[in-house]
C-alpha positions as a printed NumPy array, in Angstrom:
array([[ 46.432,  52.786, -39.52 ],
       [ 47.332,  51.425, -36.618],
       [ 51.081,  52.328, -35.501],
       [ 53.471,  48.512, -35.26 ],
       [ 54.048,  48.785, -31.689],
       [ 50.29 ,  49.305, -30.805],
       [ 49.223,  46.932, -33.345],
       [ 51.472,  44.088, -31.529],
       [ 50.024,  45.007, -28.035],
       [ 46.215,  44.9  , -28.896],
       [ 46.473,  41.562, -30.799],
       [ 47.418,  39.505, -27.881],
       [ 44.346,  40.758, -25.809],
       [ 42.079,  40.278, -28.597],
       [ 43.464,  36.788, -29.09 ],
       [ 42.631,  36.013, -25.307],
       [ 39.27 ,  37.625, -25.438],
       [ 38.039,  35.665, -28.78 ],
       [ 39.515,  31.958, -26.726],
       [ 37.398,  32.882, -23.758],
       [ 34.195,  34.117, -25.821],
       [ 33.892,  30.76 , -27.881],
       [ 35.13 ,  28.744, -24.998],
       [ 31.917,  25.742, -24.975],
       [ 29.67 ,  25.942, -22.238],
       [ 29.178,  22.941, -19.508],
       [ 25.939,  21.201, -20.739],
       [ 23.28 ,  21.257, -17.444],
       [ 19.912,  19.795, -16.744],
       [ 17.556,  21.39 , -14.638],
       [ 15.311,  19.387, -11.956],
       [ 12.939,  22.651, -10.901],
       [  9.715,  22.661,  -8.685],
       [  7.737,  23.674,  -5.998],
       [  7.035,  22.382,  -1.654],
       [  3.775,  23.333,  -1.419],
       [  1.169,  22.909,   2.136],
       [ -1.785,  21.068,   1.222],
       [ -3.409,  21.4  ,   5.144],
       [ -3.239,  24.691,   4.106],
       [ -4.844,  25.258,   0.579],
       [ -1.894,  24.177,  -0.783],
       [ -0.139,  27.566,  -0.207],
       [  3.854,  27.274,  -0.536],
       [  6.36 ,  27.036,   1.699],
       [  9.223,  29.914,   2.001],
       [ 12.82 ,  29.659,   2.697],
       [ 12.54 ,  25.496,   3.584],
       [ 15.814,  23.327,   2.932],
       [ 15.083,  21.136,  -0.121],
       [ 17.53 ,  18.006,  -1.144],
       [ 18.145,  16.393,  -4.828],
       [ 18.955,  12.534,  -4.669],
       [ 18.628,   9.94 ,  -7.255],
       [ 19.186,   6.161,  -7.78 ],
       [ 18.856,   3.743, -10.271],
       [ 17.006,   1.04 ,  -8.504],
       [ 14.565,   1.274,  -5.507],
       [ 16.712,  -1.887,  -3.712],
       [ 19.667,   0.975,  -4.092],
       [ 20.182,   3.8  ,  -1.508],
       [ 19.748,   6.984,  -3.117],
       [ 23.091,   9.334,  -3.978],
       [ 22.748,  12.99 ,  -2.738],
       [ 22.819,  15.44 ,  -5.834],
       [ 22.48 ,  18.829,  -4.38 ],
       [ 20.716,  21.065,  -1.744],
       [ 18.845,  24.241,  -2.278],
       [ 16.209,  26.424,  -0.674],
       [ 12.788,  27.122,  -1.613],
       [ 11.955,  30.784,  -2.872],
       [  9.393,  33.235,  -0.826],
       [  7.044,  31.21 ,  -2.854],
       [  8.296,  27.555,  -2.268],
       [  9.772,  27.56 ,  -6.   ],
       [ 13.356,  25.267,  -6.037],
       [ 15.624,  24.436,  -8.159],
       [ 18.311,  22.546,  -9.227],
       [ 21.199,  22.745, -12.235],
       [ 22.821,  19.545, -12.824],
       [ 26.033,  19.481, -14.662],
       [ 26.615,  15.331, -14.682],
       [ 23.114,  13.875, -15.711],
       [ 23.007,  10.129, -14.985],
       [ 20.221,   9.414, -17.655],
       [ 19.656,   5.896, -16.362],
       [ 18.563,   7.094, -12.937],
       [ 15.387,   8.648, -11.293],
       [ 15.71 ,  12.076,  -9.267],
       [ 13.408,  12.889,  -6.184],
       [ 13.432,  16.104,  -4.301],
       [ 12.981,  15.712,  -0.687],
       [ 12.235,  17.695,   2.313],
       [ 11.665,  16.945,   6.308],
       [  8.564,  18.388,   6.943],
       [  7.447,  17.928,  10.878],
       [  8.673,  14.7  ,  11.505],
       [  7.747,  13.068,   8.087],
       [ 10.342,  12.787,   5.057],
       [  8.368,  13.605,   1.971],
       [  9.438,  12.761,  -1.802],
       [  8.365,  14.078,  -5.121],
       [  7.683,  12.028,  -7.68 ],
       [ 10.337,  10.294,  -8.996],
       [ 11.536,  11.561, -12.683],
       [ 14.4  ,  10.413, -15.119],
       [ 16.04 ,  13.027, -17.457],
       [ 16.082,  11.652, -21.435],
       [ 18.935,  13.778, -21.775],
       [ 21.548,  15.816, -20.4  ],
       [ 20.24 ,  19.04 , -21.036],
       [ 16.659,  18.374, -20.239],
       [ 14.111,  20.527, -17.892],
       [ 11.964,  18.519, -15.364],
       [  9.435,  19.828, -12.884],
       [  7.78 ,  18.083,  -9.594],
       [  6.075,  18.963,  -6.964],
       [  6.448,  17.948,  -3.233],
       [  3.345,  17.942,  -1.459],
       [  3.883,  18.152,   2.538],
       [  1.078,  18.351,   5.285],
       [  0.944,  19.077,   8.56 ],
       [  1.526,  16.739,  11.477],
       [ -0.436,  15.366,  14.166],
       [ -0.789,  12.507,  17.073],
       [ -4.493,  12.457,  17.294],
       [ -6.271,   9.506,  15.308],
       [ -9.756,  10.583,  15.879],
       [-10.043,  11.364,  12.401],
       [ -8.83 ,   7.532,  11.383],
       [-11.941,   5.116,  10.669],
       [-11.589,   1.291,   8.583],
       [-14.132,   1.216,   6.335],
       [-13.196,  -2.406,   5.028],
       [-11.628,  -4.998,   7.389],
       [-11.232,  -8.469,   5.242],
       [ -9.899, -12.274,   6.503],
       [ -9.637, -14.978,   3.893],
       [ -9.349, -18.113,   5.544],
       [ -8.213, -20.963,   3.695],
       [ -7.45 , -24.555,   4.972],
       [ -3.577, -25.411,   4.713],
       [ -3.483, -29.026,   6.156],
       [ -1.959, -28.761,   9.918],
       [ -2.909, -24.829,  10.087],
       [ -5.397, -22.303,   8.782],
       [ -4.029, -19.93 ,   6.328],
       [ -4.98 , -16.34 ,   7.268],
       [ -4.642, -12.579,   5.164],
       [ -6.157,  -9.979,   7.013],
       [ -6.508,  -6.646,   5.283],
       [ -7.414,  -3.216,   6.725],
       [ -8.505,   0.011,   4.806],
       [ -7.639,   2.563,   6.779],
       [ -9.248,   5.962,   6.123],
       [ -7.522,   9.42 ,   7.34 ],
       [-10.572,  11.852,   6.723],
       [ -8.51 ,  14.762,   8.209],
       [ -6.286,  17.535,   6.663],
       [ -3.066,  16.247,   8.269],
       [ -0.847,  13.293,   8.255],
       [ -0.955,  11.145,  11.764],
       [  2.372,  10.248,  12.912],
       [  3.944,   8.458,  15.988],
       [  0.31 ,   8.35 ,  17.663],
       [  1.655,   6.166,  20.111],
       [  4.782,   5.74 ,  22.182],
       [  5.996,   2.864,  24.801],
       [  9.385,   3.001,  26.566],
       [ 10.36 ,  -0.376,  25.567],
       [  9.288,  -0.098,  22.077],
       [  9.941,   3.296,  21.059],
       [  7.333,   5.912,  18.402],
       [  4.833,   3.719,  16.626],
       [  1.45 ,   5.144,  14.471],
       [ -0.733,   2.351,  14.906],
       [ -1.129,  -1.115,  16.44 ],
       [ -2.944,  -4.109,  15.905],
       [ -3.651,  -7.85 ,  17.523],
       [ -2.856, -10.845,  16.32 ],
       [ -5.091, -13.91 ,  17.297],
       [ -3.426, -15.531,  20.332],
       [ -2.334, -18.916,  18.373],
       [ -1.147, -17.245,  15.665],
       [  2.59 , -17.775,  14.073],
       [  4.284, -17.181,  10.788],
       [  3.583, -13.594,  10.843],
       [  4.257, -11.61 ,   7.115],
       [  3.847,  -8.528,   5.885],
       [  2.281,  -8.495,   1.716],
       [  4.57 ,  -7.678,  -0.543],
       [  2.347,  -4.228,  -1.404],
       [  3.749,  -3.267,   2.44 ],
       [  7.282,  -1.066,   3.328],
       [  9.685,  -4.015,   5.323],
       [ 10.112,  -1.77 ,   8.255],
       [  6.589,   0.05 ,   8.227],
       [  5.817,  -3.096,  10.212],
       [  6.865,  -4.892,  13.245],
       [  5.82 ,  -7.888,  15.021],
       [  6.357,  -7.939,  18.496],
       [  4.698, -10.741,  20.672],
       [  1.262, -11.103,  19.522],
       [  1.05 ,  -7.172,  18.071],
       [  1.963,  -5.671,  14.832],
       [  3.236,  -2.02 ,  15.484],
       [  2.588,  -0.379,  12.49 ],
       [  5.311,   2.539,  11.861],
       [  4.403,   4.112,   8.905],
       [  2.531,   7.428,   8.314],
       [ -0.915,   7.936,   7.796],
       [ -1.469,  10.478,   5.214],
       [ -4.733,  12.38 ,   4.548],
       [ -6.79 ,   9.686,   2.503],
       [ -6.911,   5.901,   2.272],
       [ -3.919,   3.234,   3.034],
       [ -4.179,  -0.316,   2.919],
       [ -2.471,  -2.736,   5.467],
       [ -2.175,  -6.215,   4.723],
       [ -0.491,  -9.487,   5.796],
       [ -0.22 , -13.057,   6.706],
       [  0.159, -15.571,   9.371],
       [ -1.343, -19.407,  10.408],
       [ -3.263, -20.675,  12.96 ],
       [ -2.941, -24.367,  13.699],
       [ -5.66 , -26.79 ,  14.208],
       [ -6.211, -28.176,  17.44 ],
       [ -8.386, -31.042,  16.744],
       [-10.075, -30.038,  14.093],
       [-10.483, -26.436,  15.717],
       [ -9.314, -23.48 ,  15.831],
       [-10.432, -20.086,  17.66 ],
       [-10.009, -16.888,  15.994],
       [-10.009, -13.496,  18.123],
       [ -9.73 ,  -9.529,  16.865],
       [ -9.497,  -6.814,  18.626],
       [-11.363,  -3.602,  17.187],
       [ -8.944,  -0.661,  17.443],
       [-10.991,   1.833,  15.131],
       [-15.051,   2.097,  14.382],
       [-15.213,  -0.239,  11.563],
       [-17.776,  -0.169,   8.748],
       [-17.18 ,  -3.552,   7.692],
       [-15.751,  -6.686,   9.103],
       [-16.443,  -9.573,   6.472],
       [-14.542, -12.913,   6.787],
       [-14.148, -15.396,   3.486],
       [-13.484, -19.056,   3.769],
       [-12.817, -20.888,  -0.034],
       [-13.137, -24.359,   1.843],
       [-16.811, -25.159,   2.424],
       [-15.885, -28.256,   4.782],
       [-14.777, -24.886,   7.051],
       [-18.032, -24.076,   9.371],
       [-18.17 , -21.176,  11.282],
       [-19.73 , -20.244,  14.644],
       [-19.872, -17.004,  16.196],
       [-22.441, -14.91 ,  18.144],
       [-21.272, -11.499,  15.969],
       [-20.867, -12.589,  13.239],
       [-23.733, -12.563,  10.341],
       [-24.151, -14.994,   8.297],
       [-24.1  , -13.226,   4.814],
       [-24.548, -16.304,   2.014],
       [-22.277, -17.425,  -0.649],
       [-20.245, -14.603,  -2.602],
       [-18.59 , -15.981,  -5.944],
       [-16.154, -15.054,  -7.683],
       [-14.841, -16.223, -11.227],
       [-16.453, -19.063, -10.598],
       [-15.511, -19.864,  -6.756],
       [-17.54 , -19.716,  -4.116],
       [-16.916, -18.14 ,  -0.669],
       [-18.258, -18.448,   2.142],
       [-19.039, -14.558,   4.038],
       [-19.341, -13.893,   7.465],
       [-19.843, -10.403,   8.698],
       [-20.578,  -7.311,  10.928],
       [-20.725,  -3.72 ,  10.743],
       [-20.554,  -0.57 ,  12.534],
       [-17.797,  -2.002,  15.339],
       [-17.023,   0.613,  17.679],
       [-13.212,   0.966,  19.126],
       [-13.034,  -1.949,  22.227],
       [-15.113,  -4.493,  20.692],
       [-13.505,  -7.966,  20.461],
       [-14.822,  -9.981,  17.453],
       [-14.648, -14.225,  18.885],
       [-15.569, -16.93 ,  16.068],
       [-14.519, -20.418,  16.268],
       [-13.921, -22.353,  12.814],
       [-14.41 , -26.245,  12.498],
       [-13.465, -28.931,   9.718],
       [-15.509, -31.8  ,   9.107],
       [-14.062, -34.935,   9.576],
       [-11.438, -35.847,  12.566],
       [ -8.064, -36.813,  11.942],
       [ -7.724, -38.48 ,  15.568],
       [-10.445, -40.926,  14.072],
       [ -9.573, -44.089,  12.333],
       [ -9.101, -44.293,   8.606],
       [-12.004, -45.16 ,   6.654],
       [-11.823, -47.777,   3.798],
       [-13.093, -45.161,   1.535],
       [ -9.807, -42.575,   2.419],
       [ -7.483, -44.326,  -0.07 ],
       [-10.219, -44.371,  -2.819],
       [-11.264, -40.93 ,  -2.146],
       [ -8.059, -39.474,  -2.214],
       [ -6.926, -40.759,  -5.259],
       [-10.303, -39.749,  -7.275],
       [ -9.243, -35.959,  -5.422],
       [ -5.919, -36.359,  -6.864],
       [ -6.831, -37.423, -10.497],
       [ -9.62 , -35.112, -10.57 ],
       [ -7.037, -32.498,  -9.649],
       [ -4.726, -33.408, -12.252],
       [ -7.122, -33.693, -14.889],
       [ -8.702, -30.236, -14.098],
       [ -4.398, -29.019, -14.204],
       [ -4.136, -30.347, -17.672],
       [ -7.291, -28.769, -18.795],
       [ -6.145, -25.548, -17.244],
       [ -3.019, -25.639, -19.231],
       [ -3.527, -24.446, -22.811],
       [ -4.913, -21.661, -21.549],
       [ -2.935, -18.343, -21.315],
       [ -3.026, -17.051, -17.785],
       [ -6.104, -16.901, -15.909],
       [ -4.604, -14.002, -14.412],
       [ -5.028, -10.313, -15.378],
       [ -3.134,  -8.784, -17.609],
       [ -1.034,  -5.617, -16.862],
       [ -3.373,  -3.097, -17.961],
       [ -6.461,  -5.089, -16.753],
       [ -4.912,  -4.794, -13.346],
       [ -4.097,  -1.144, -13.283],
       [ -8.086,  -0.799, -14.671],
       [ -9.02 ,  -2.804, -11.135],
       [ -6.681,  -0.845,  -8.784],
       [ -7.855,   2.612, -10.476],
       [-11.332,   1.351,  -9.89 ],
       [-10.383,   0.188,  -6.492],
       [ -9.075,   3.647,  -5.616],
       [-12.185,   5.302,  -6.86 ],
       [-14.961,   3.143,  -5.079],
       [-13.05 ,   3.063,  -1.29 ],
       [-12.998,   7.339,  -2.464],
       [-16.787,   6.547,  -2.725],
       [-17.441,   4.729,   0.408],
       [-15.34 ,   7.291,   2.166],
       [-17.646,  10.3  ,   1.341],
       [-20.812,   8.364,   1.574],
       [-20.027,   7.038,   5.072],
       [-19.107,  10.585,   5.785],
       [-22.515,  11.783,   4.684],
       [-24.229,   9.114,   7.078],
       [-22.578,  10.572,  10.152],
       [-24.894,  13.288,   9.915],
       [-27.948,  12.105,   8.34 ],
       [-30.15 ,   8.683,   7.704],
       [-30.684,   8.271,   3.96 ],
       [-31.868,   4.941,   2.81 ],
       [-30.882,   5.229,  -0.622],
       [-26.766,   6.227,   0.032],
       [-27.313,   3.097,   2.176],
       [-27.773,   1.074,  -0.775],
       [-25.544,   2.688,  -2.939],
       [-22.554,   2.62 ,  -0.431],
       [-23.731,  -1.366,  -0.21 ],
       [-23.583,  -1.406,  -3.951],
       [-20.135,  -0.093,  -4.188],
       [-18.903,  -1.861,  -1.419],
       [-19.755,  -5.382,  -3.436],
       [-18.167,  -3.995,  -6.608],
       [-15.022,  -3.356,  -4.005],
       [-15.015,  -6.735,  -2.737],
       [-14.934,  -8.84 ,  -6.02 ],
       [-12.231,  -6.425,  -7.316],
       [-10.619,  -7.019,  -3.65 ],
       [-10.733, -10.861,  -4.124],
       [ -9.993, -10.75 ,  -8.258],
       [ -6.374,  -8.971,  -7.146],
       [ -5.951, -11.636,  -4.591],
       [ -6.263, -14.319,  -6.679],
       [ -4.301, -13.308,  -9.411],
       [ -1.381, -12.255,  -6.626],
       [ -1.581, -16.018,  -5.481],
       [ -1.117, -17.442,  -8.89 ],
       [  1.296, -15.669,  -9.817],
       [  2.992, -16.944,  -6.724],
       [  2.12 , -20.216,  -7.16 ],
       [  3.372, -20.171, -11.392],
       [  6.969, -18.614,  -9.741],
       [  7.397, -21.673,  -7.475]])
């Protein structure tokens, strides 16, 4: 038995000790991971600042969470005590000039585990490595102008990311440049394109962005007017090219060049392009073509204009109201996430066949890359389309 003055001095500590023993526990979520090198078999990277952010949206800027360091074997991690479920979390880290993210991640509750990697490489200035397999214009006739969207693959068939290849006193770090034809106005990036990756300044496009180990797309628009029924087209060849091919929808659009091949009609659901090309354009060479309408506005009207133009018109209605019922002649969702997974996988292709041809002459990759690279274009102009009617159906 415990004596009554001892007694009434243990209770009161035991009291205190049970409150703090069952006090609950702050609920955390845990955002854990790994920066790993892949120049350098992917090894990771010790003792390197890492950064938590998150945001809702990607028109948002993103919130810091938290700041850690990597282990000795680039392991991070991060204990979150307020969980925003609604939001995506990205770790980040400033690796030689280039802000890399993780993949973005959402918790589904406030005590839930995630885990992402950030994959870094190392830098360099030197674009020897950088080739364009595919170089695509589609030209299409927009009354008073030409419509033009020129699209580059670019290919980066070394172990490191090229950055800020380039630098001018006036207009600061830039990766890559390229020409725009001397009449041409209206420049815009596509939509598939960062805002500030690029920059238009006089008649060249700076591009800013980085050029990772792999394949990168660059696309965008501008006009050309007609000068009489005319207009001259000029590109300057920055990179060895594989394949320059140029597609005009209008077939009252002829085209006259000395480089350029004439390379027949290439359809398309049903519409018919005309395809100009060349291949194998080495760094230097500028690429001349002049395109011509039939018919002169400065002439004077026919009789037949009036007539003509109204059968155009009533034809094009008719052919509206017959497109109607149906659902959407563009792809659906899942159809287009097929094409740009098959996309992906044929310019992978190309890559490592053209690759193979550096070193040796083999007829039958020659067909096979020319195989593929068909299968790439009609994928190439099935996105296109769809992108403009979708376009067109939000207007």
């Amino acid at each position: 038995m415990l004596k009554p003055r001892l007694k009434n001095r243990i209770l009161p500590i035991l009291m205190v000790t049970l409150i703090f023993q069952f006090e609950p526990i702050q609920a955390q979520a845990l955002f854990e991971g790994k920066i790993i090198n892949a120049s350098r078999d992917s090894i990771g990277i010790a003792d390197f600042p890492i950064r938590l952010l998150s945001r809702k949206t990607h028109a948002e800027n993103p919130a810091a969470v938290g700041q850690t360091q990597s282990s000795s074997k680039g392991a991070f991690q991060f204990r979150i005590e307020q969980t925003d479920t609604t939001a995506f979390y990205y770790a980040v880290a400033d690796f030689q000039g280039v802000t890399y993210y993780s993949e973005g991640a959402r918790f589904l509750s406030h005590t839930g585990r995630l885990a992402r990697t950030i994959v870094v490489y190392d830098s360099t200035h030197s674009t020897a490595a950088v080739t364009i397999p595919m170089h695509h214009l589609f030209i299409e006739d927009a009354g008073e102008v030409i419509s033009v969207r020129e699209s580059r693959i670019l290919n980066n068939s070394s172990t490191r990311a090229v950055v800020n290849a380039q630098e001018d006193s006036l207009l600061g770090a830039y990766t890559f440049s390229y020409s725009l034809p001397f009449a041409a106005r209206n420049f815009a990036p596509s939509t598939t394109v960062m805002t500030d990756e690029l920059e238009l300044v006089g008649q060249r496009v700076l591009d800013k962005s980085v050029a990772l180990p792999g394949n990168r797309q660059v696309s965008y628009t501008y006009e050309i007017p007609w000068q009489r029924d005319a207009a001259a087209v000029s590109l300057d060849i920055s990179f060895l090219t594989r394949s320059l091919q140029v597609f005009i929808g209008n077939p009252q659009i002829k085209v006259a060049s000395e480089q350029l091949q004439d390379l027949g009609p290439f359809v398309i659901r049903g519409t018919s392009y005309q395809r100009f090309g060349a291949n194998e354009l080495a760094p230097g060479t500028r690429v001349q073509f002049t395109l011509r309408r039939n018919g002169s506005h400065a002439q004077e009207p026919s009789a037949l204009i009036l007539p003509l133009t109204a059968i155009i018109l009533l034809g094009g209605l008719l052919f509206a109201l017959a497109q109607k019922p149906q659902s959407a002649p563009t792809q659906k969702p899942k159809d287009q996430a097929k094409l740009l997974a098959r996309k992906k996988e044929l310019i992978h292709a190309i890559a490592k066949i053209d690759a193979k041809l550096e070193t040796q002459d083999n007829a039958q990759m020659k067909r096979q890359r020319q195989d593929l690279f068909h299968e790439l274009q009609r994928i190439e102009i099935t996105l296109r389309e769809d992108t403009s009617v979708t376009k067109s159906k939000k207007r």
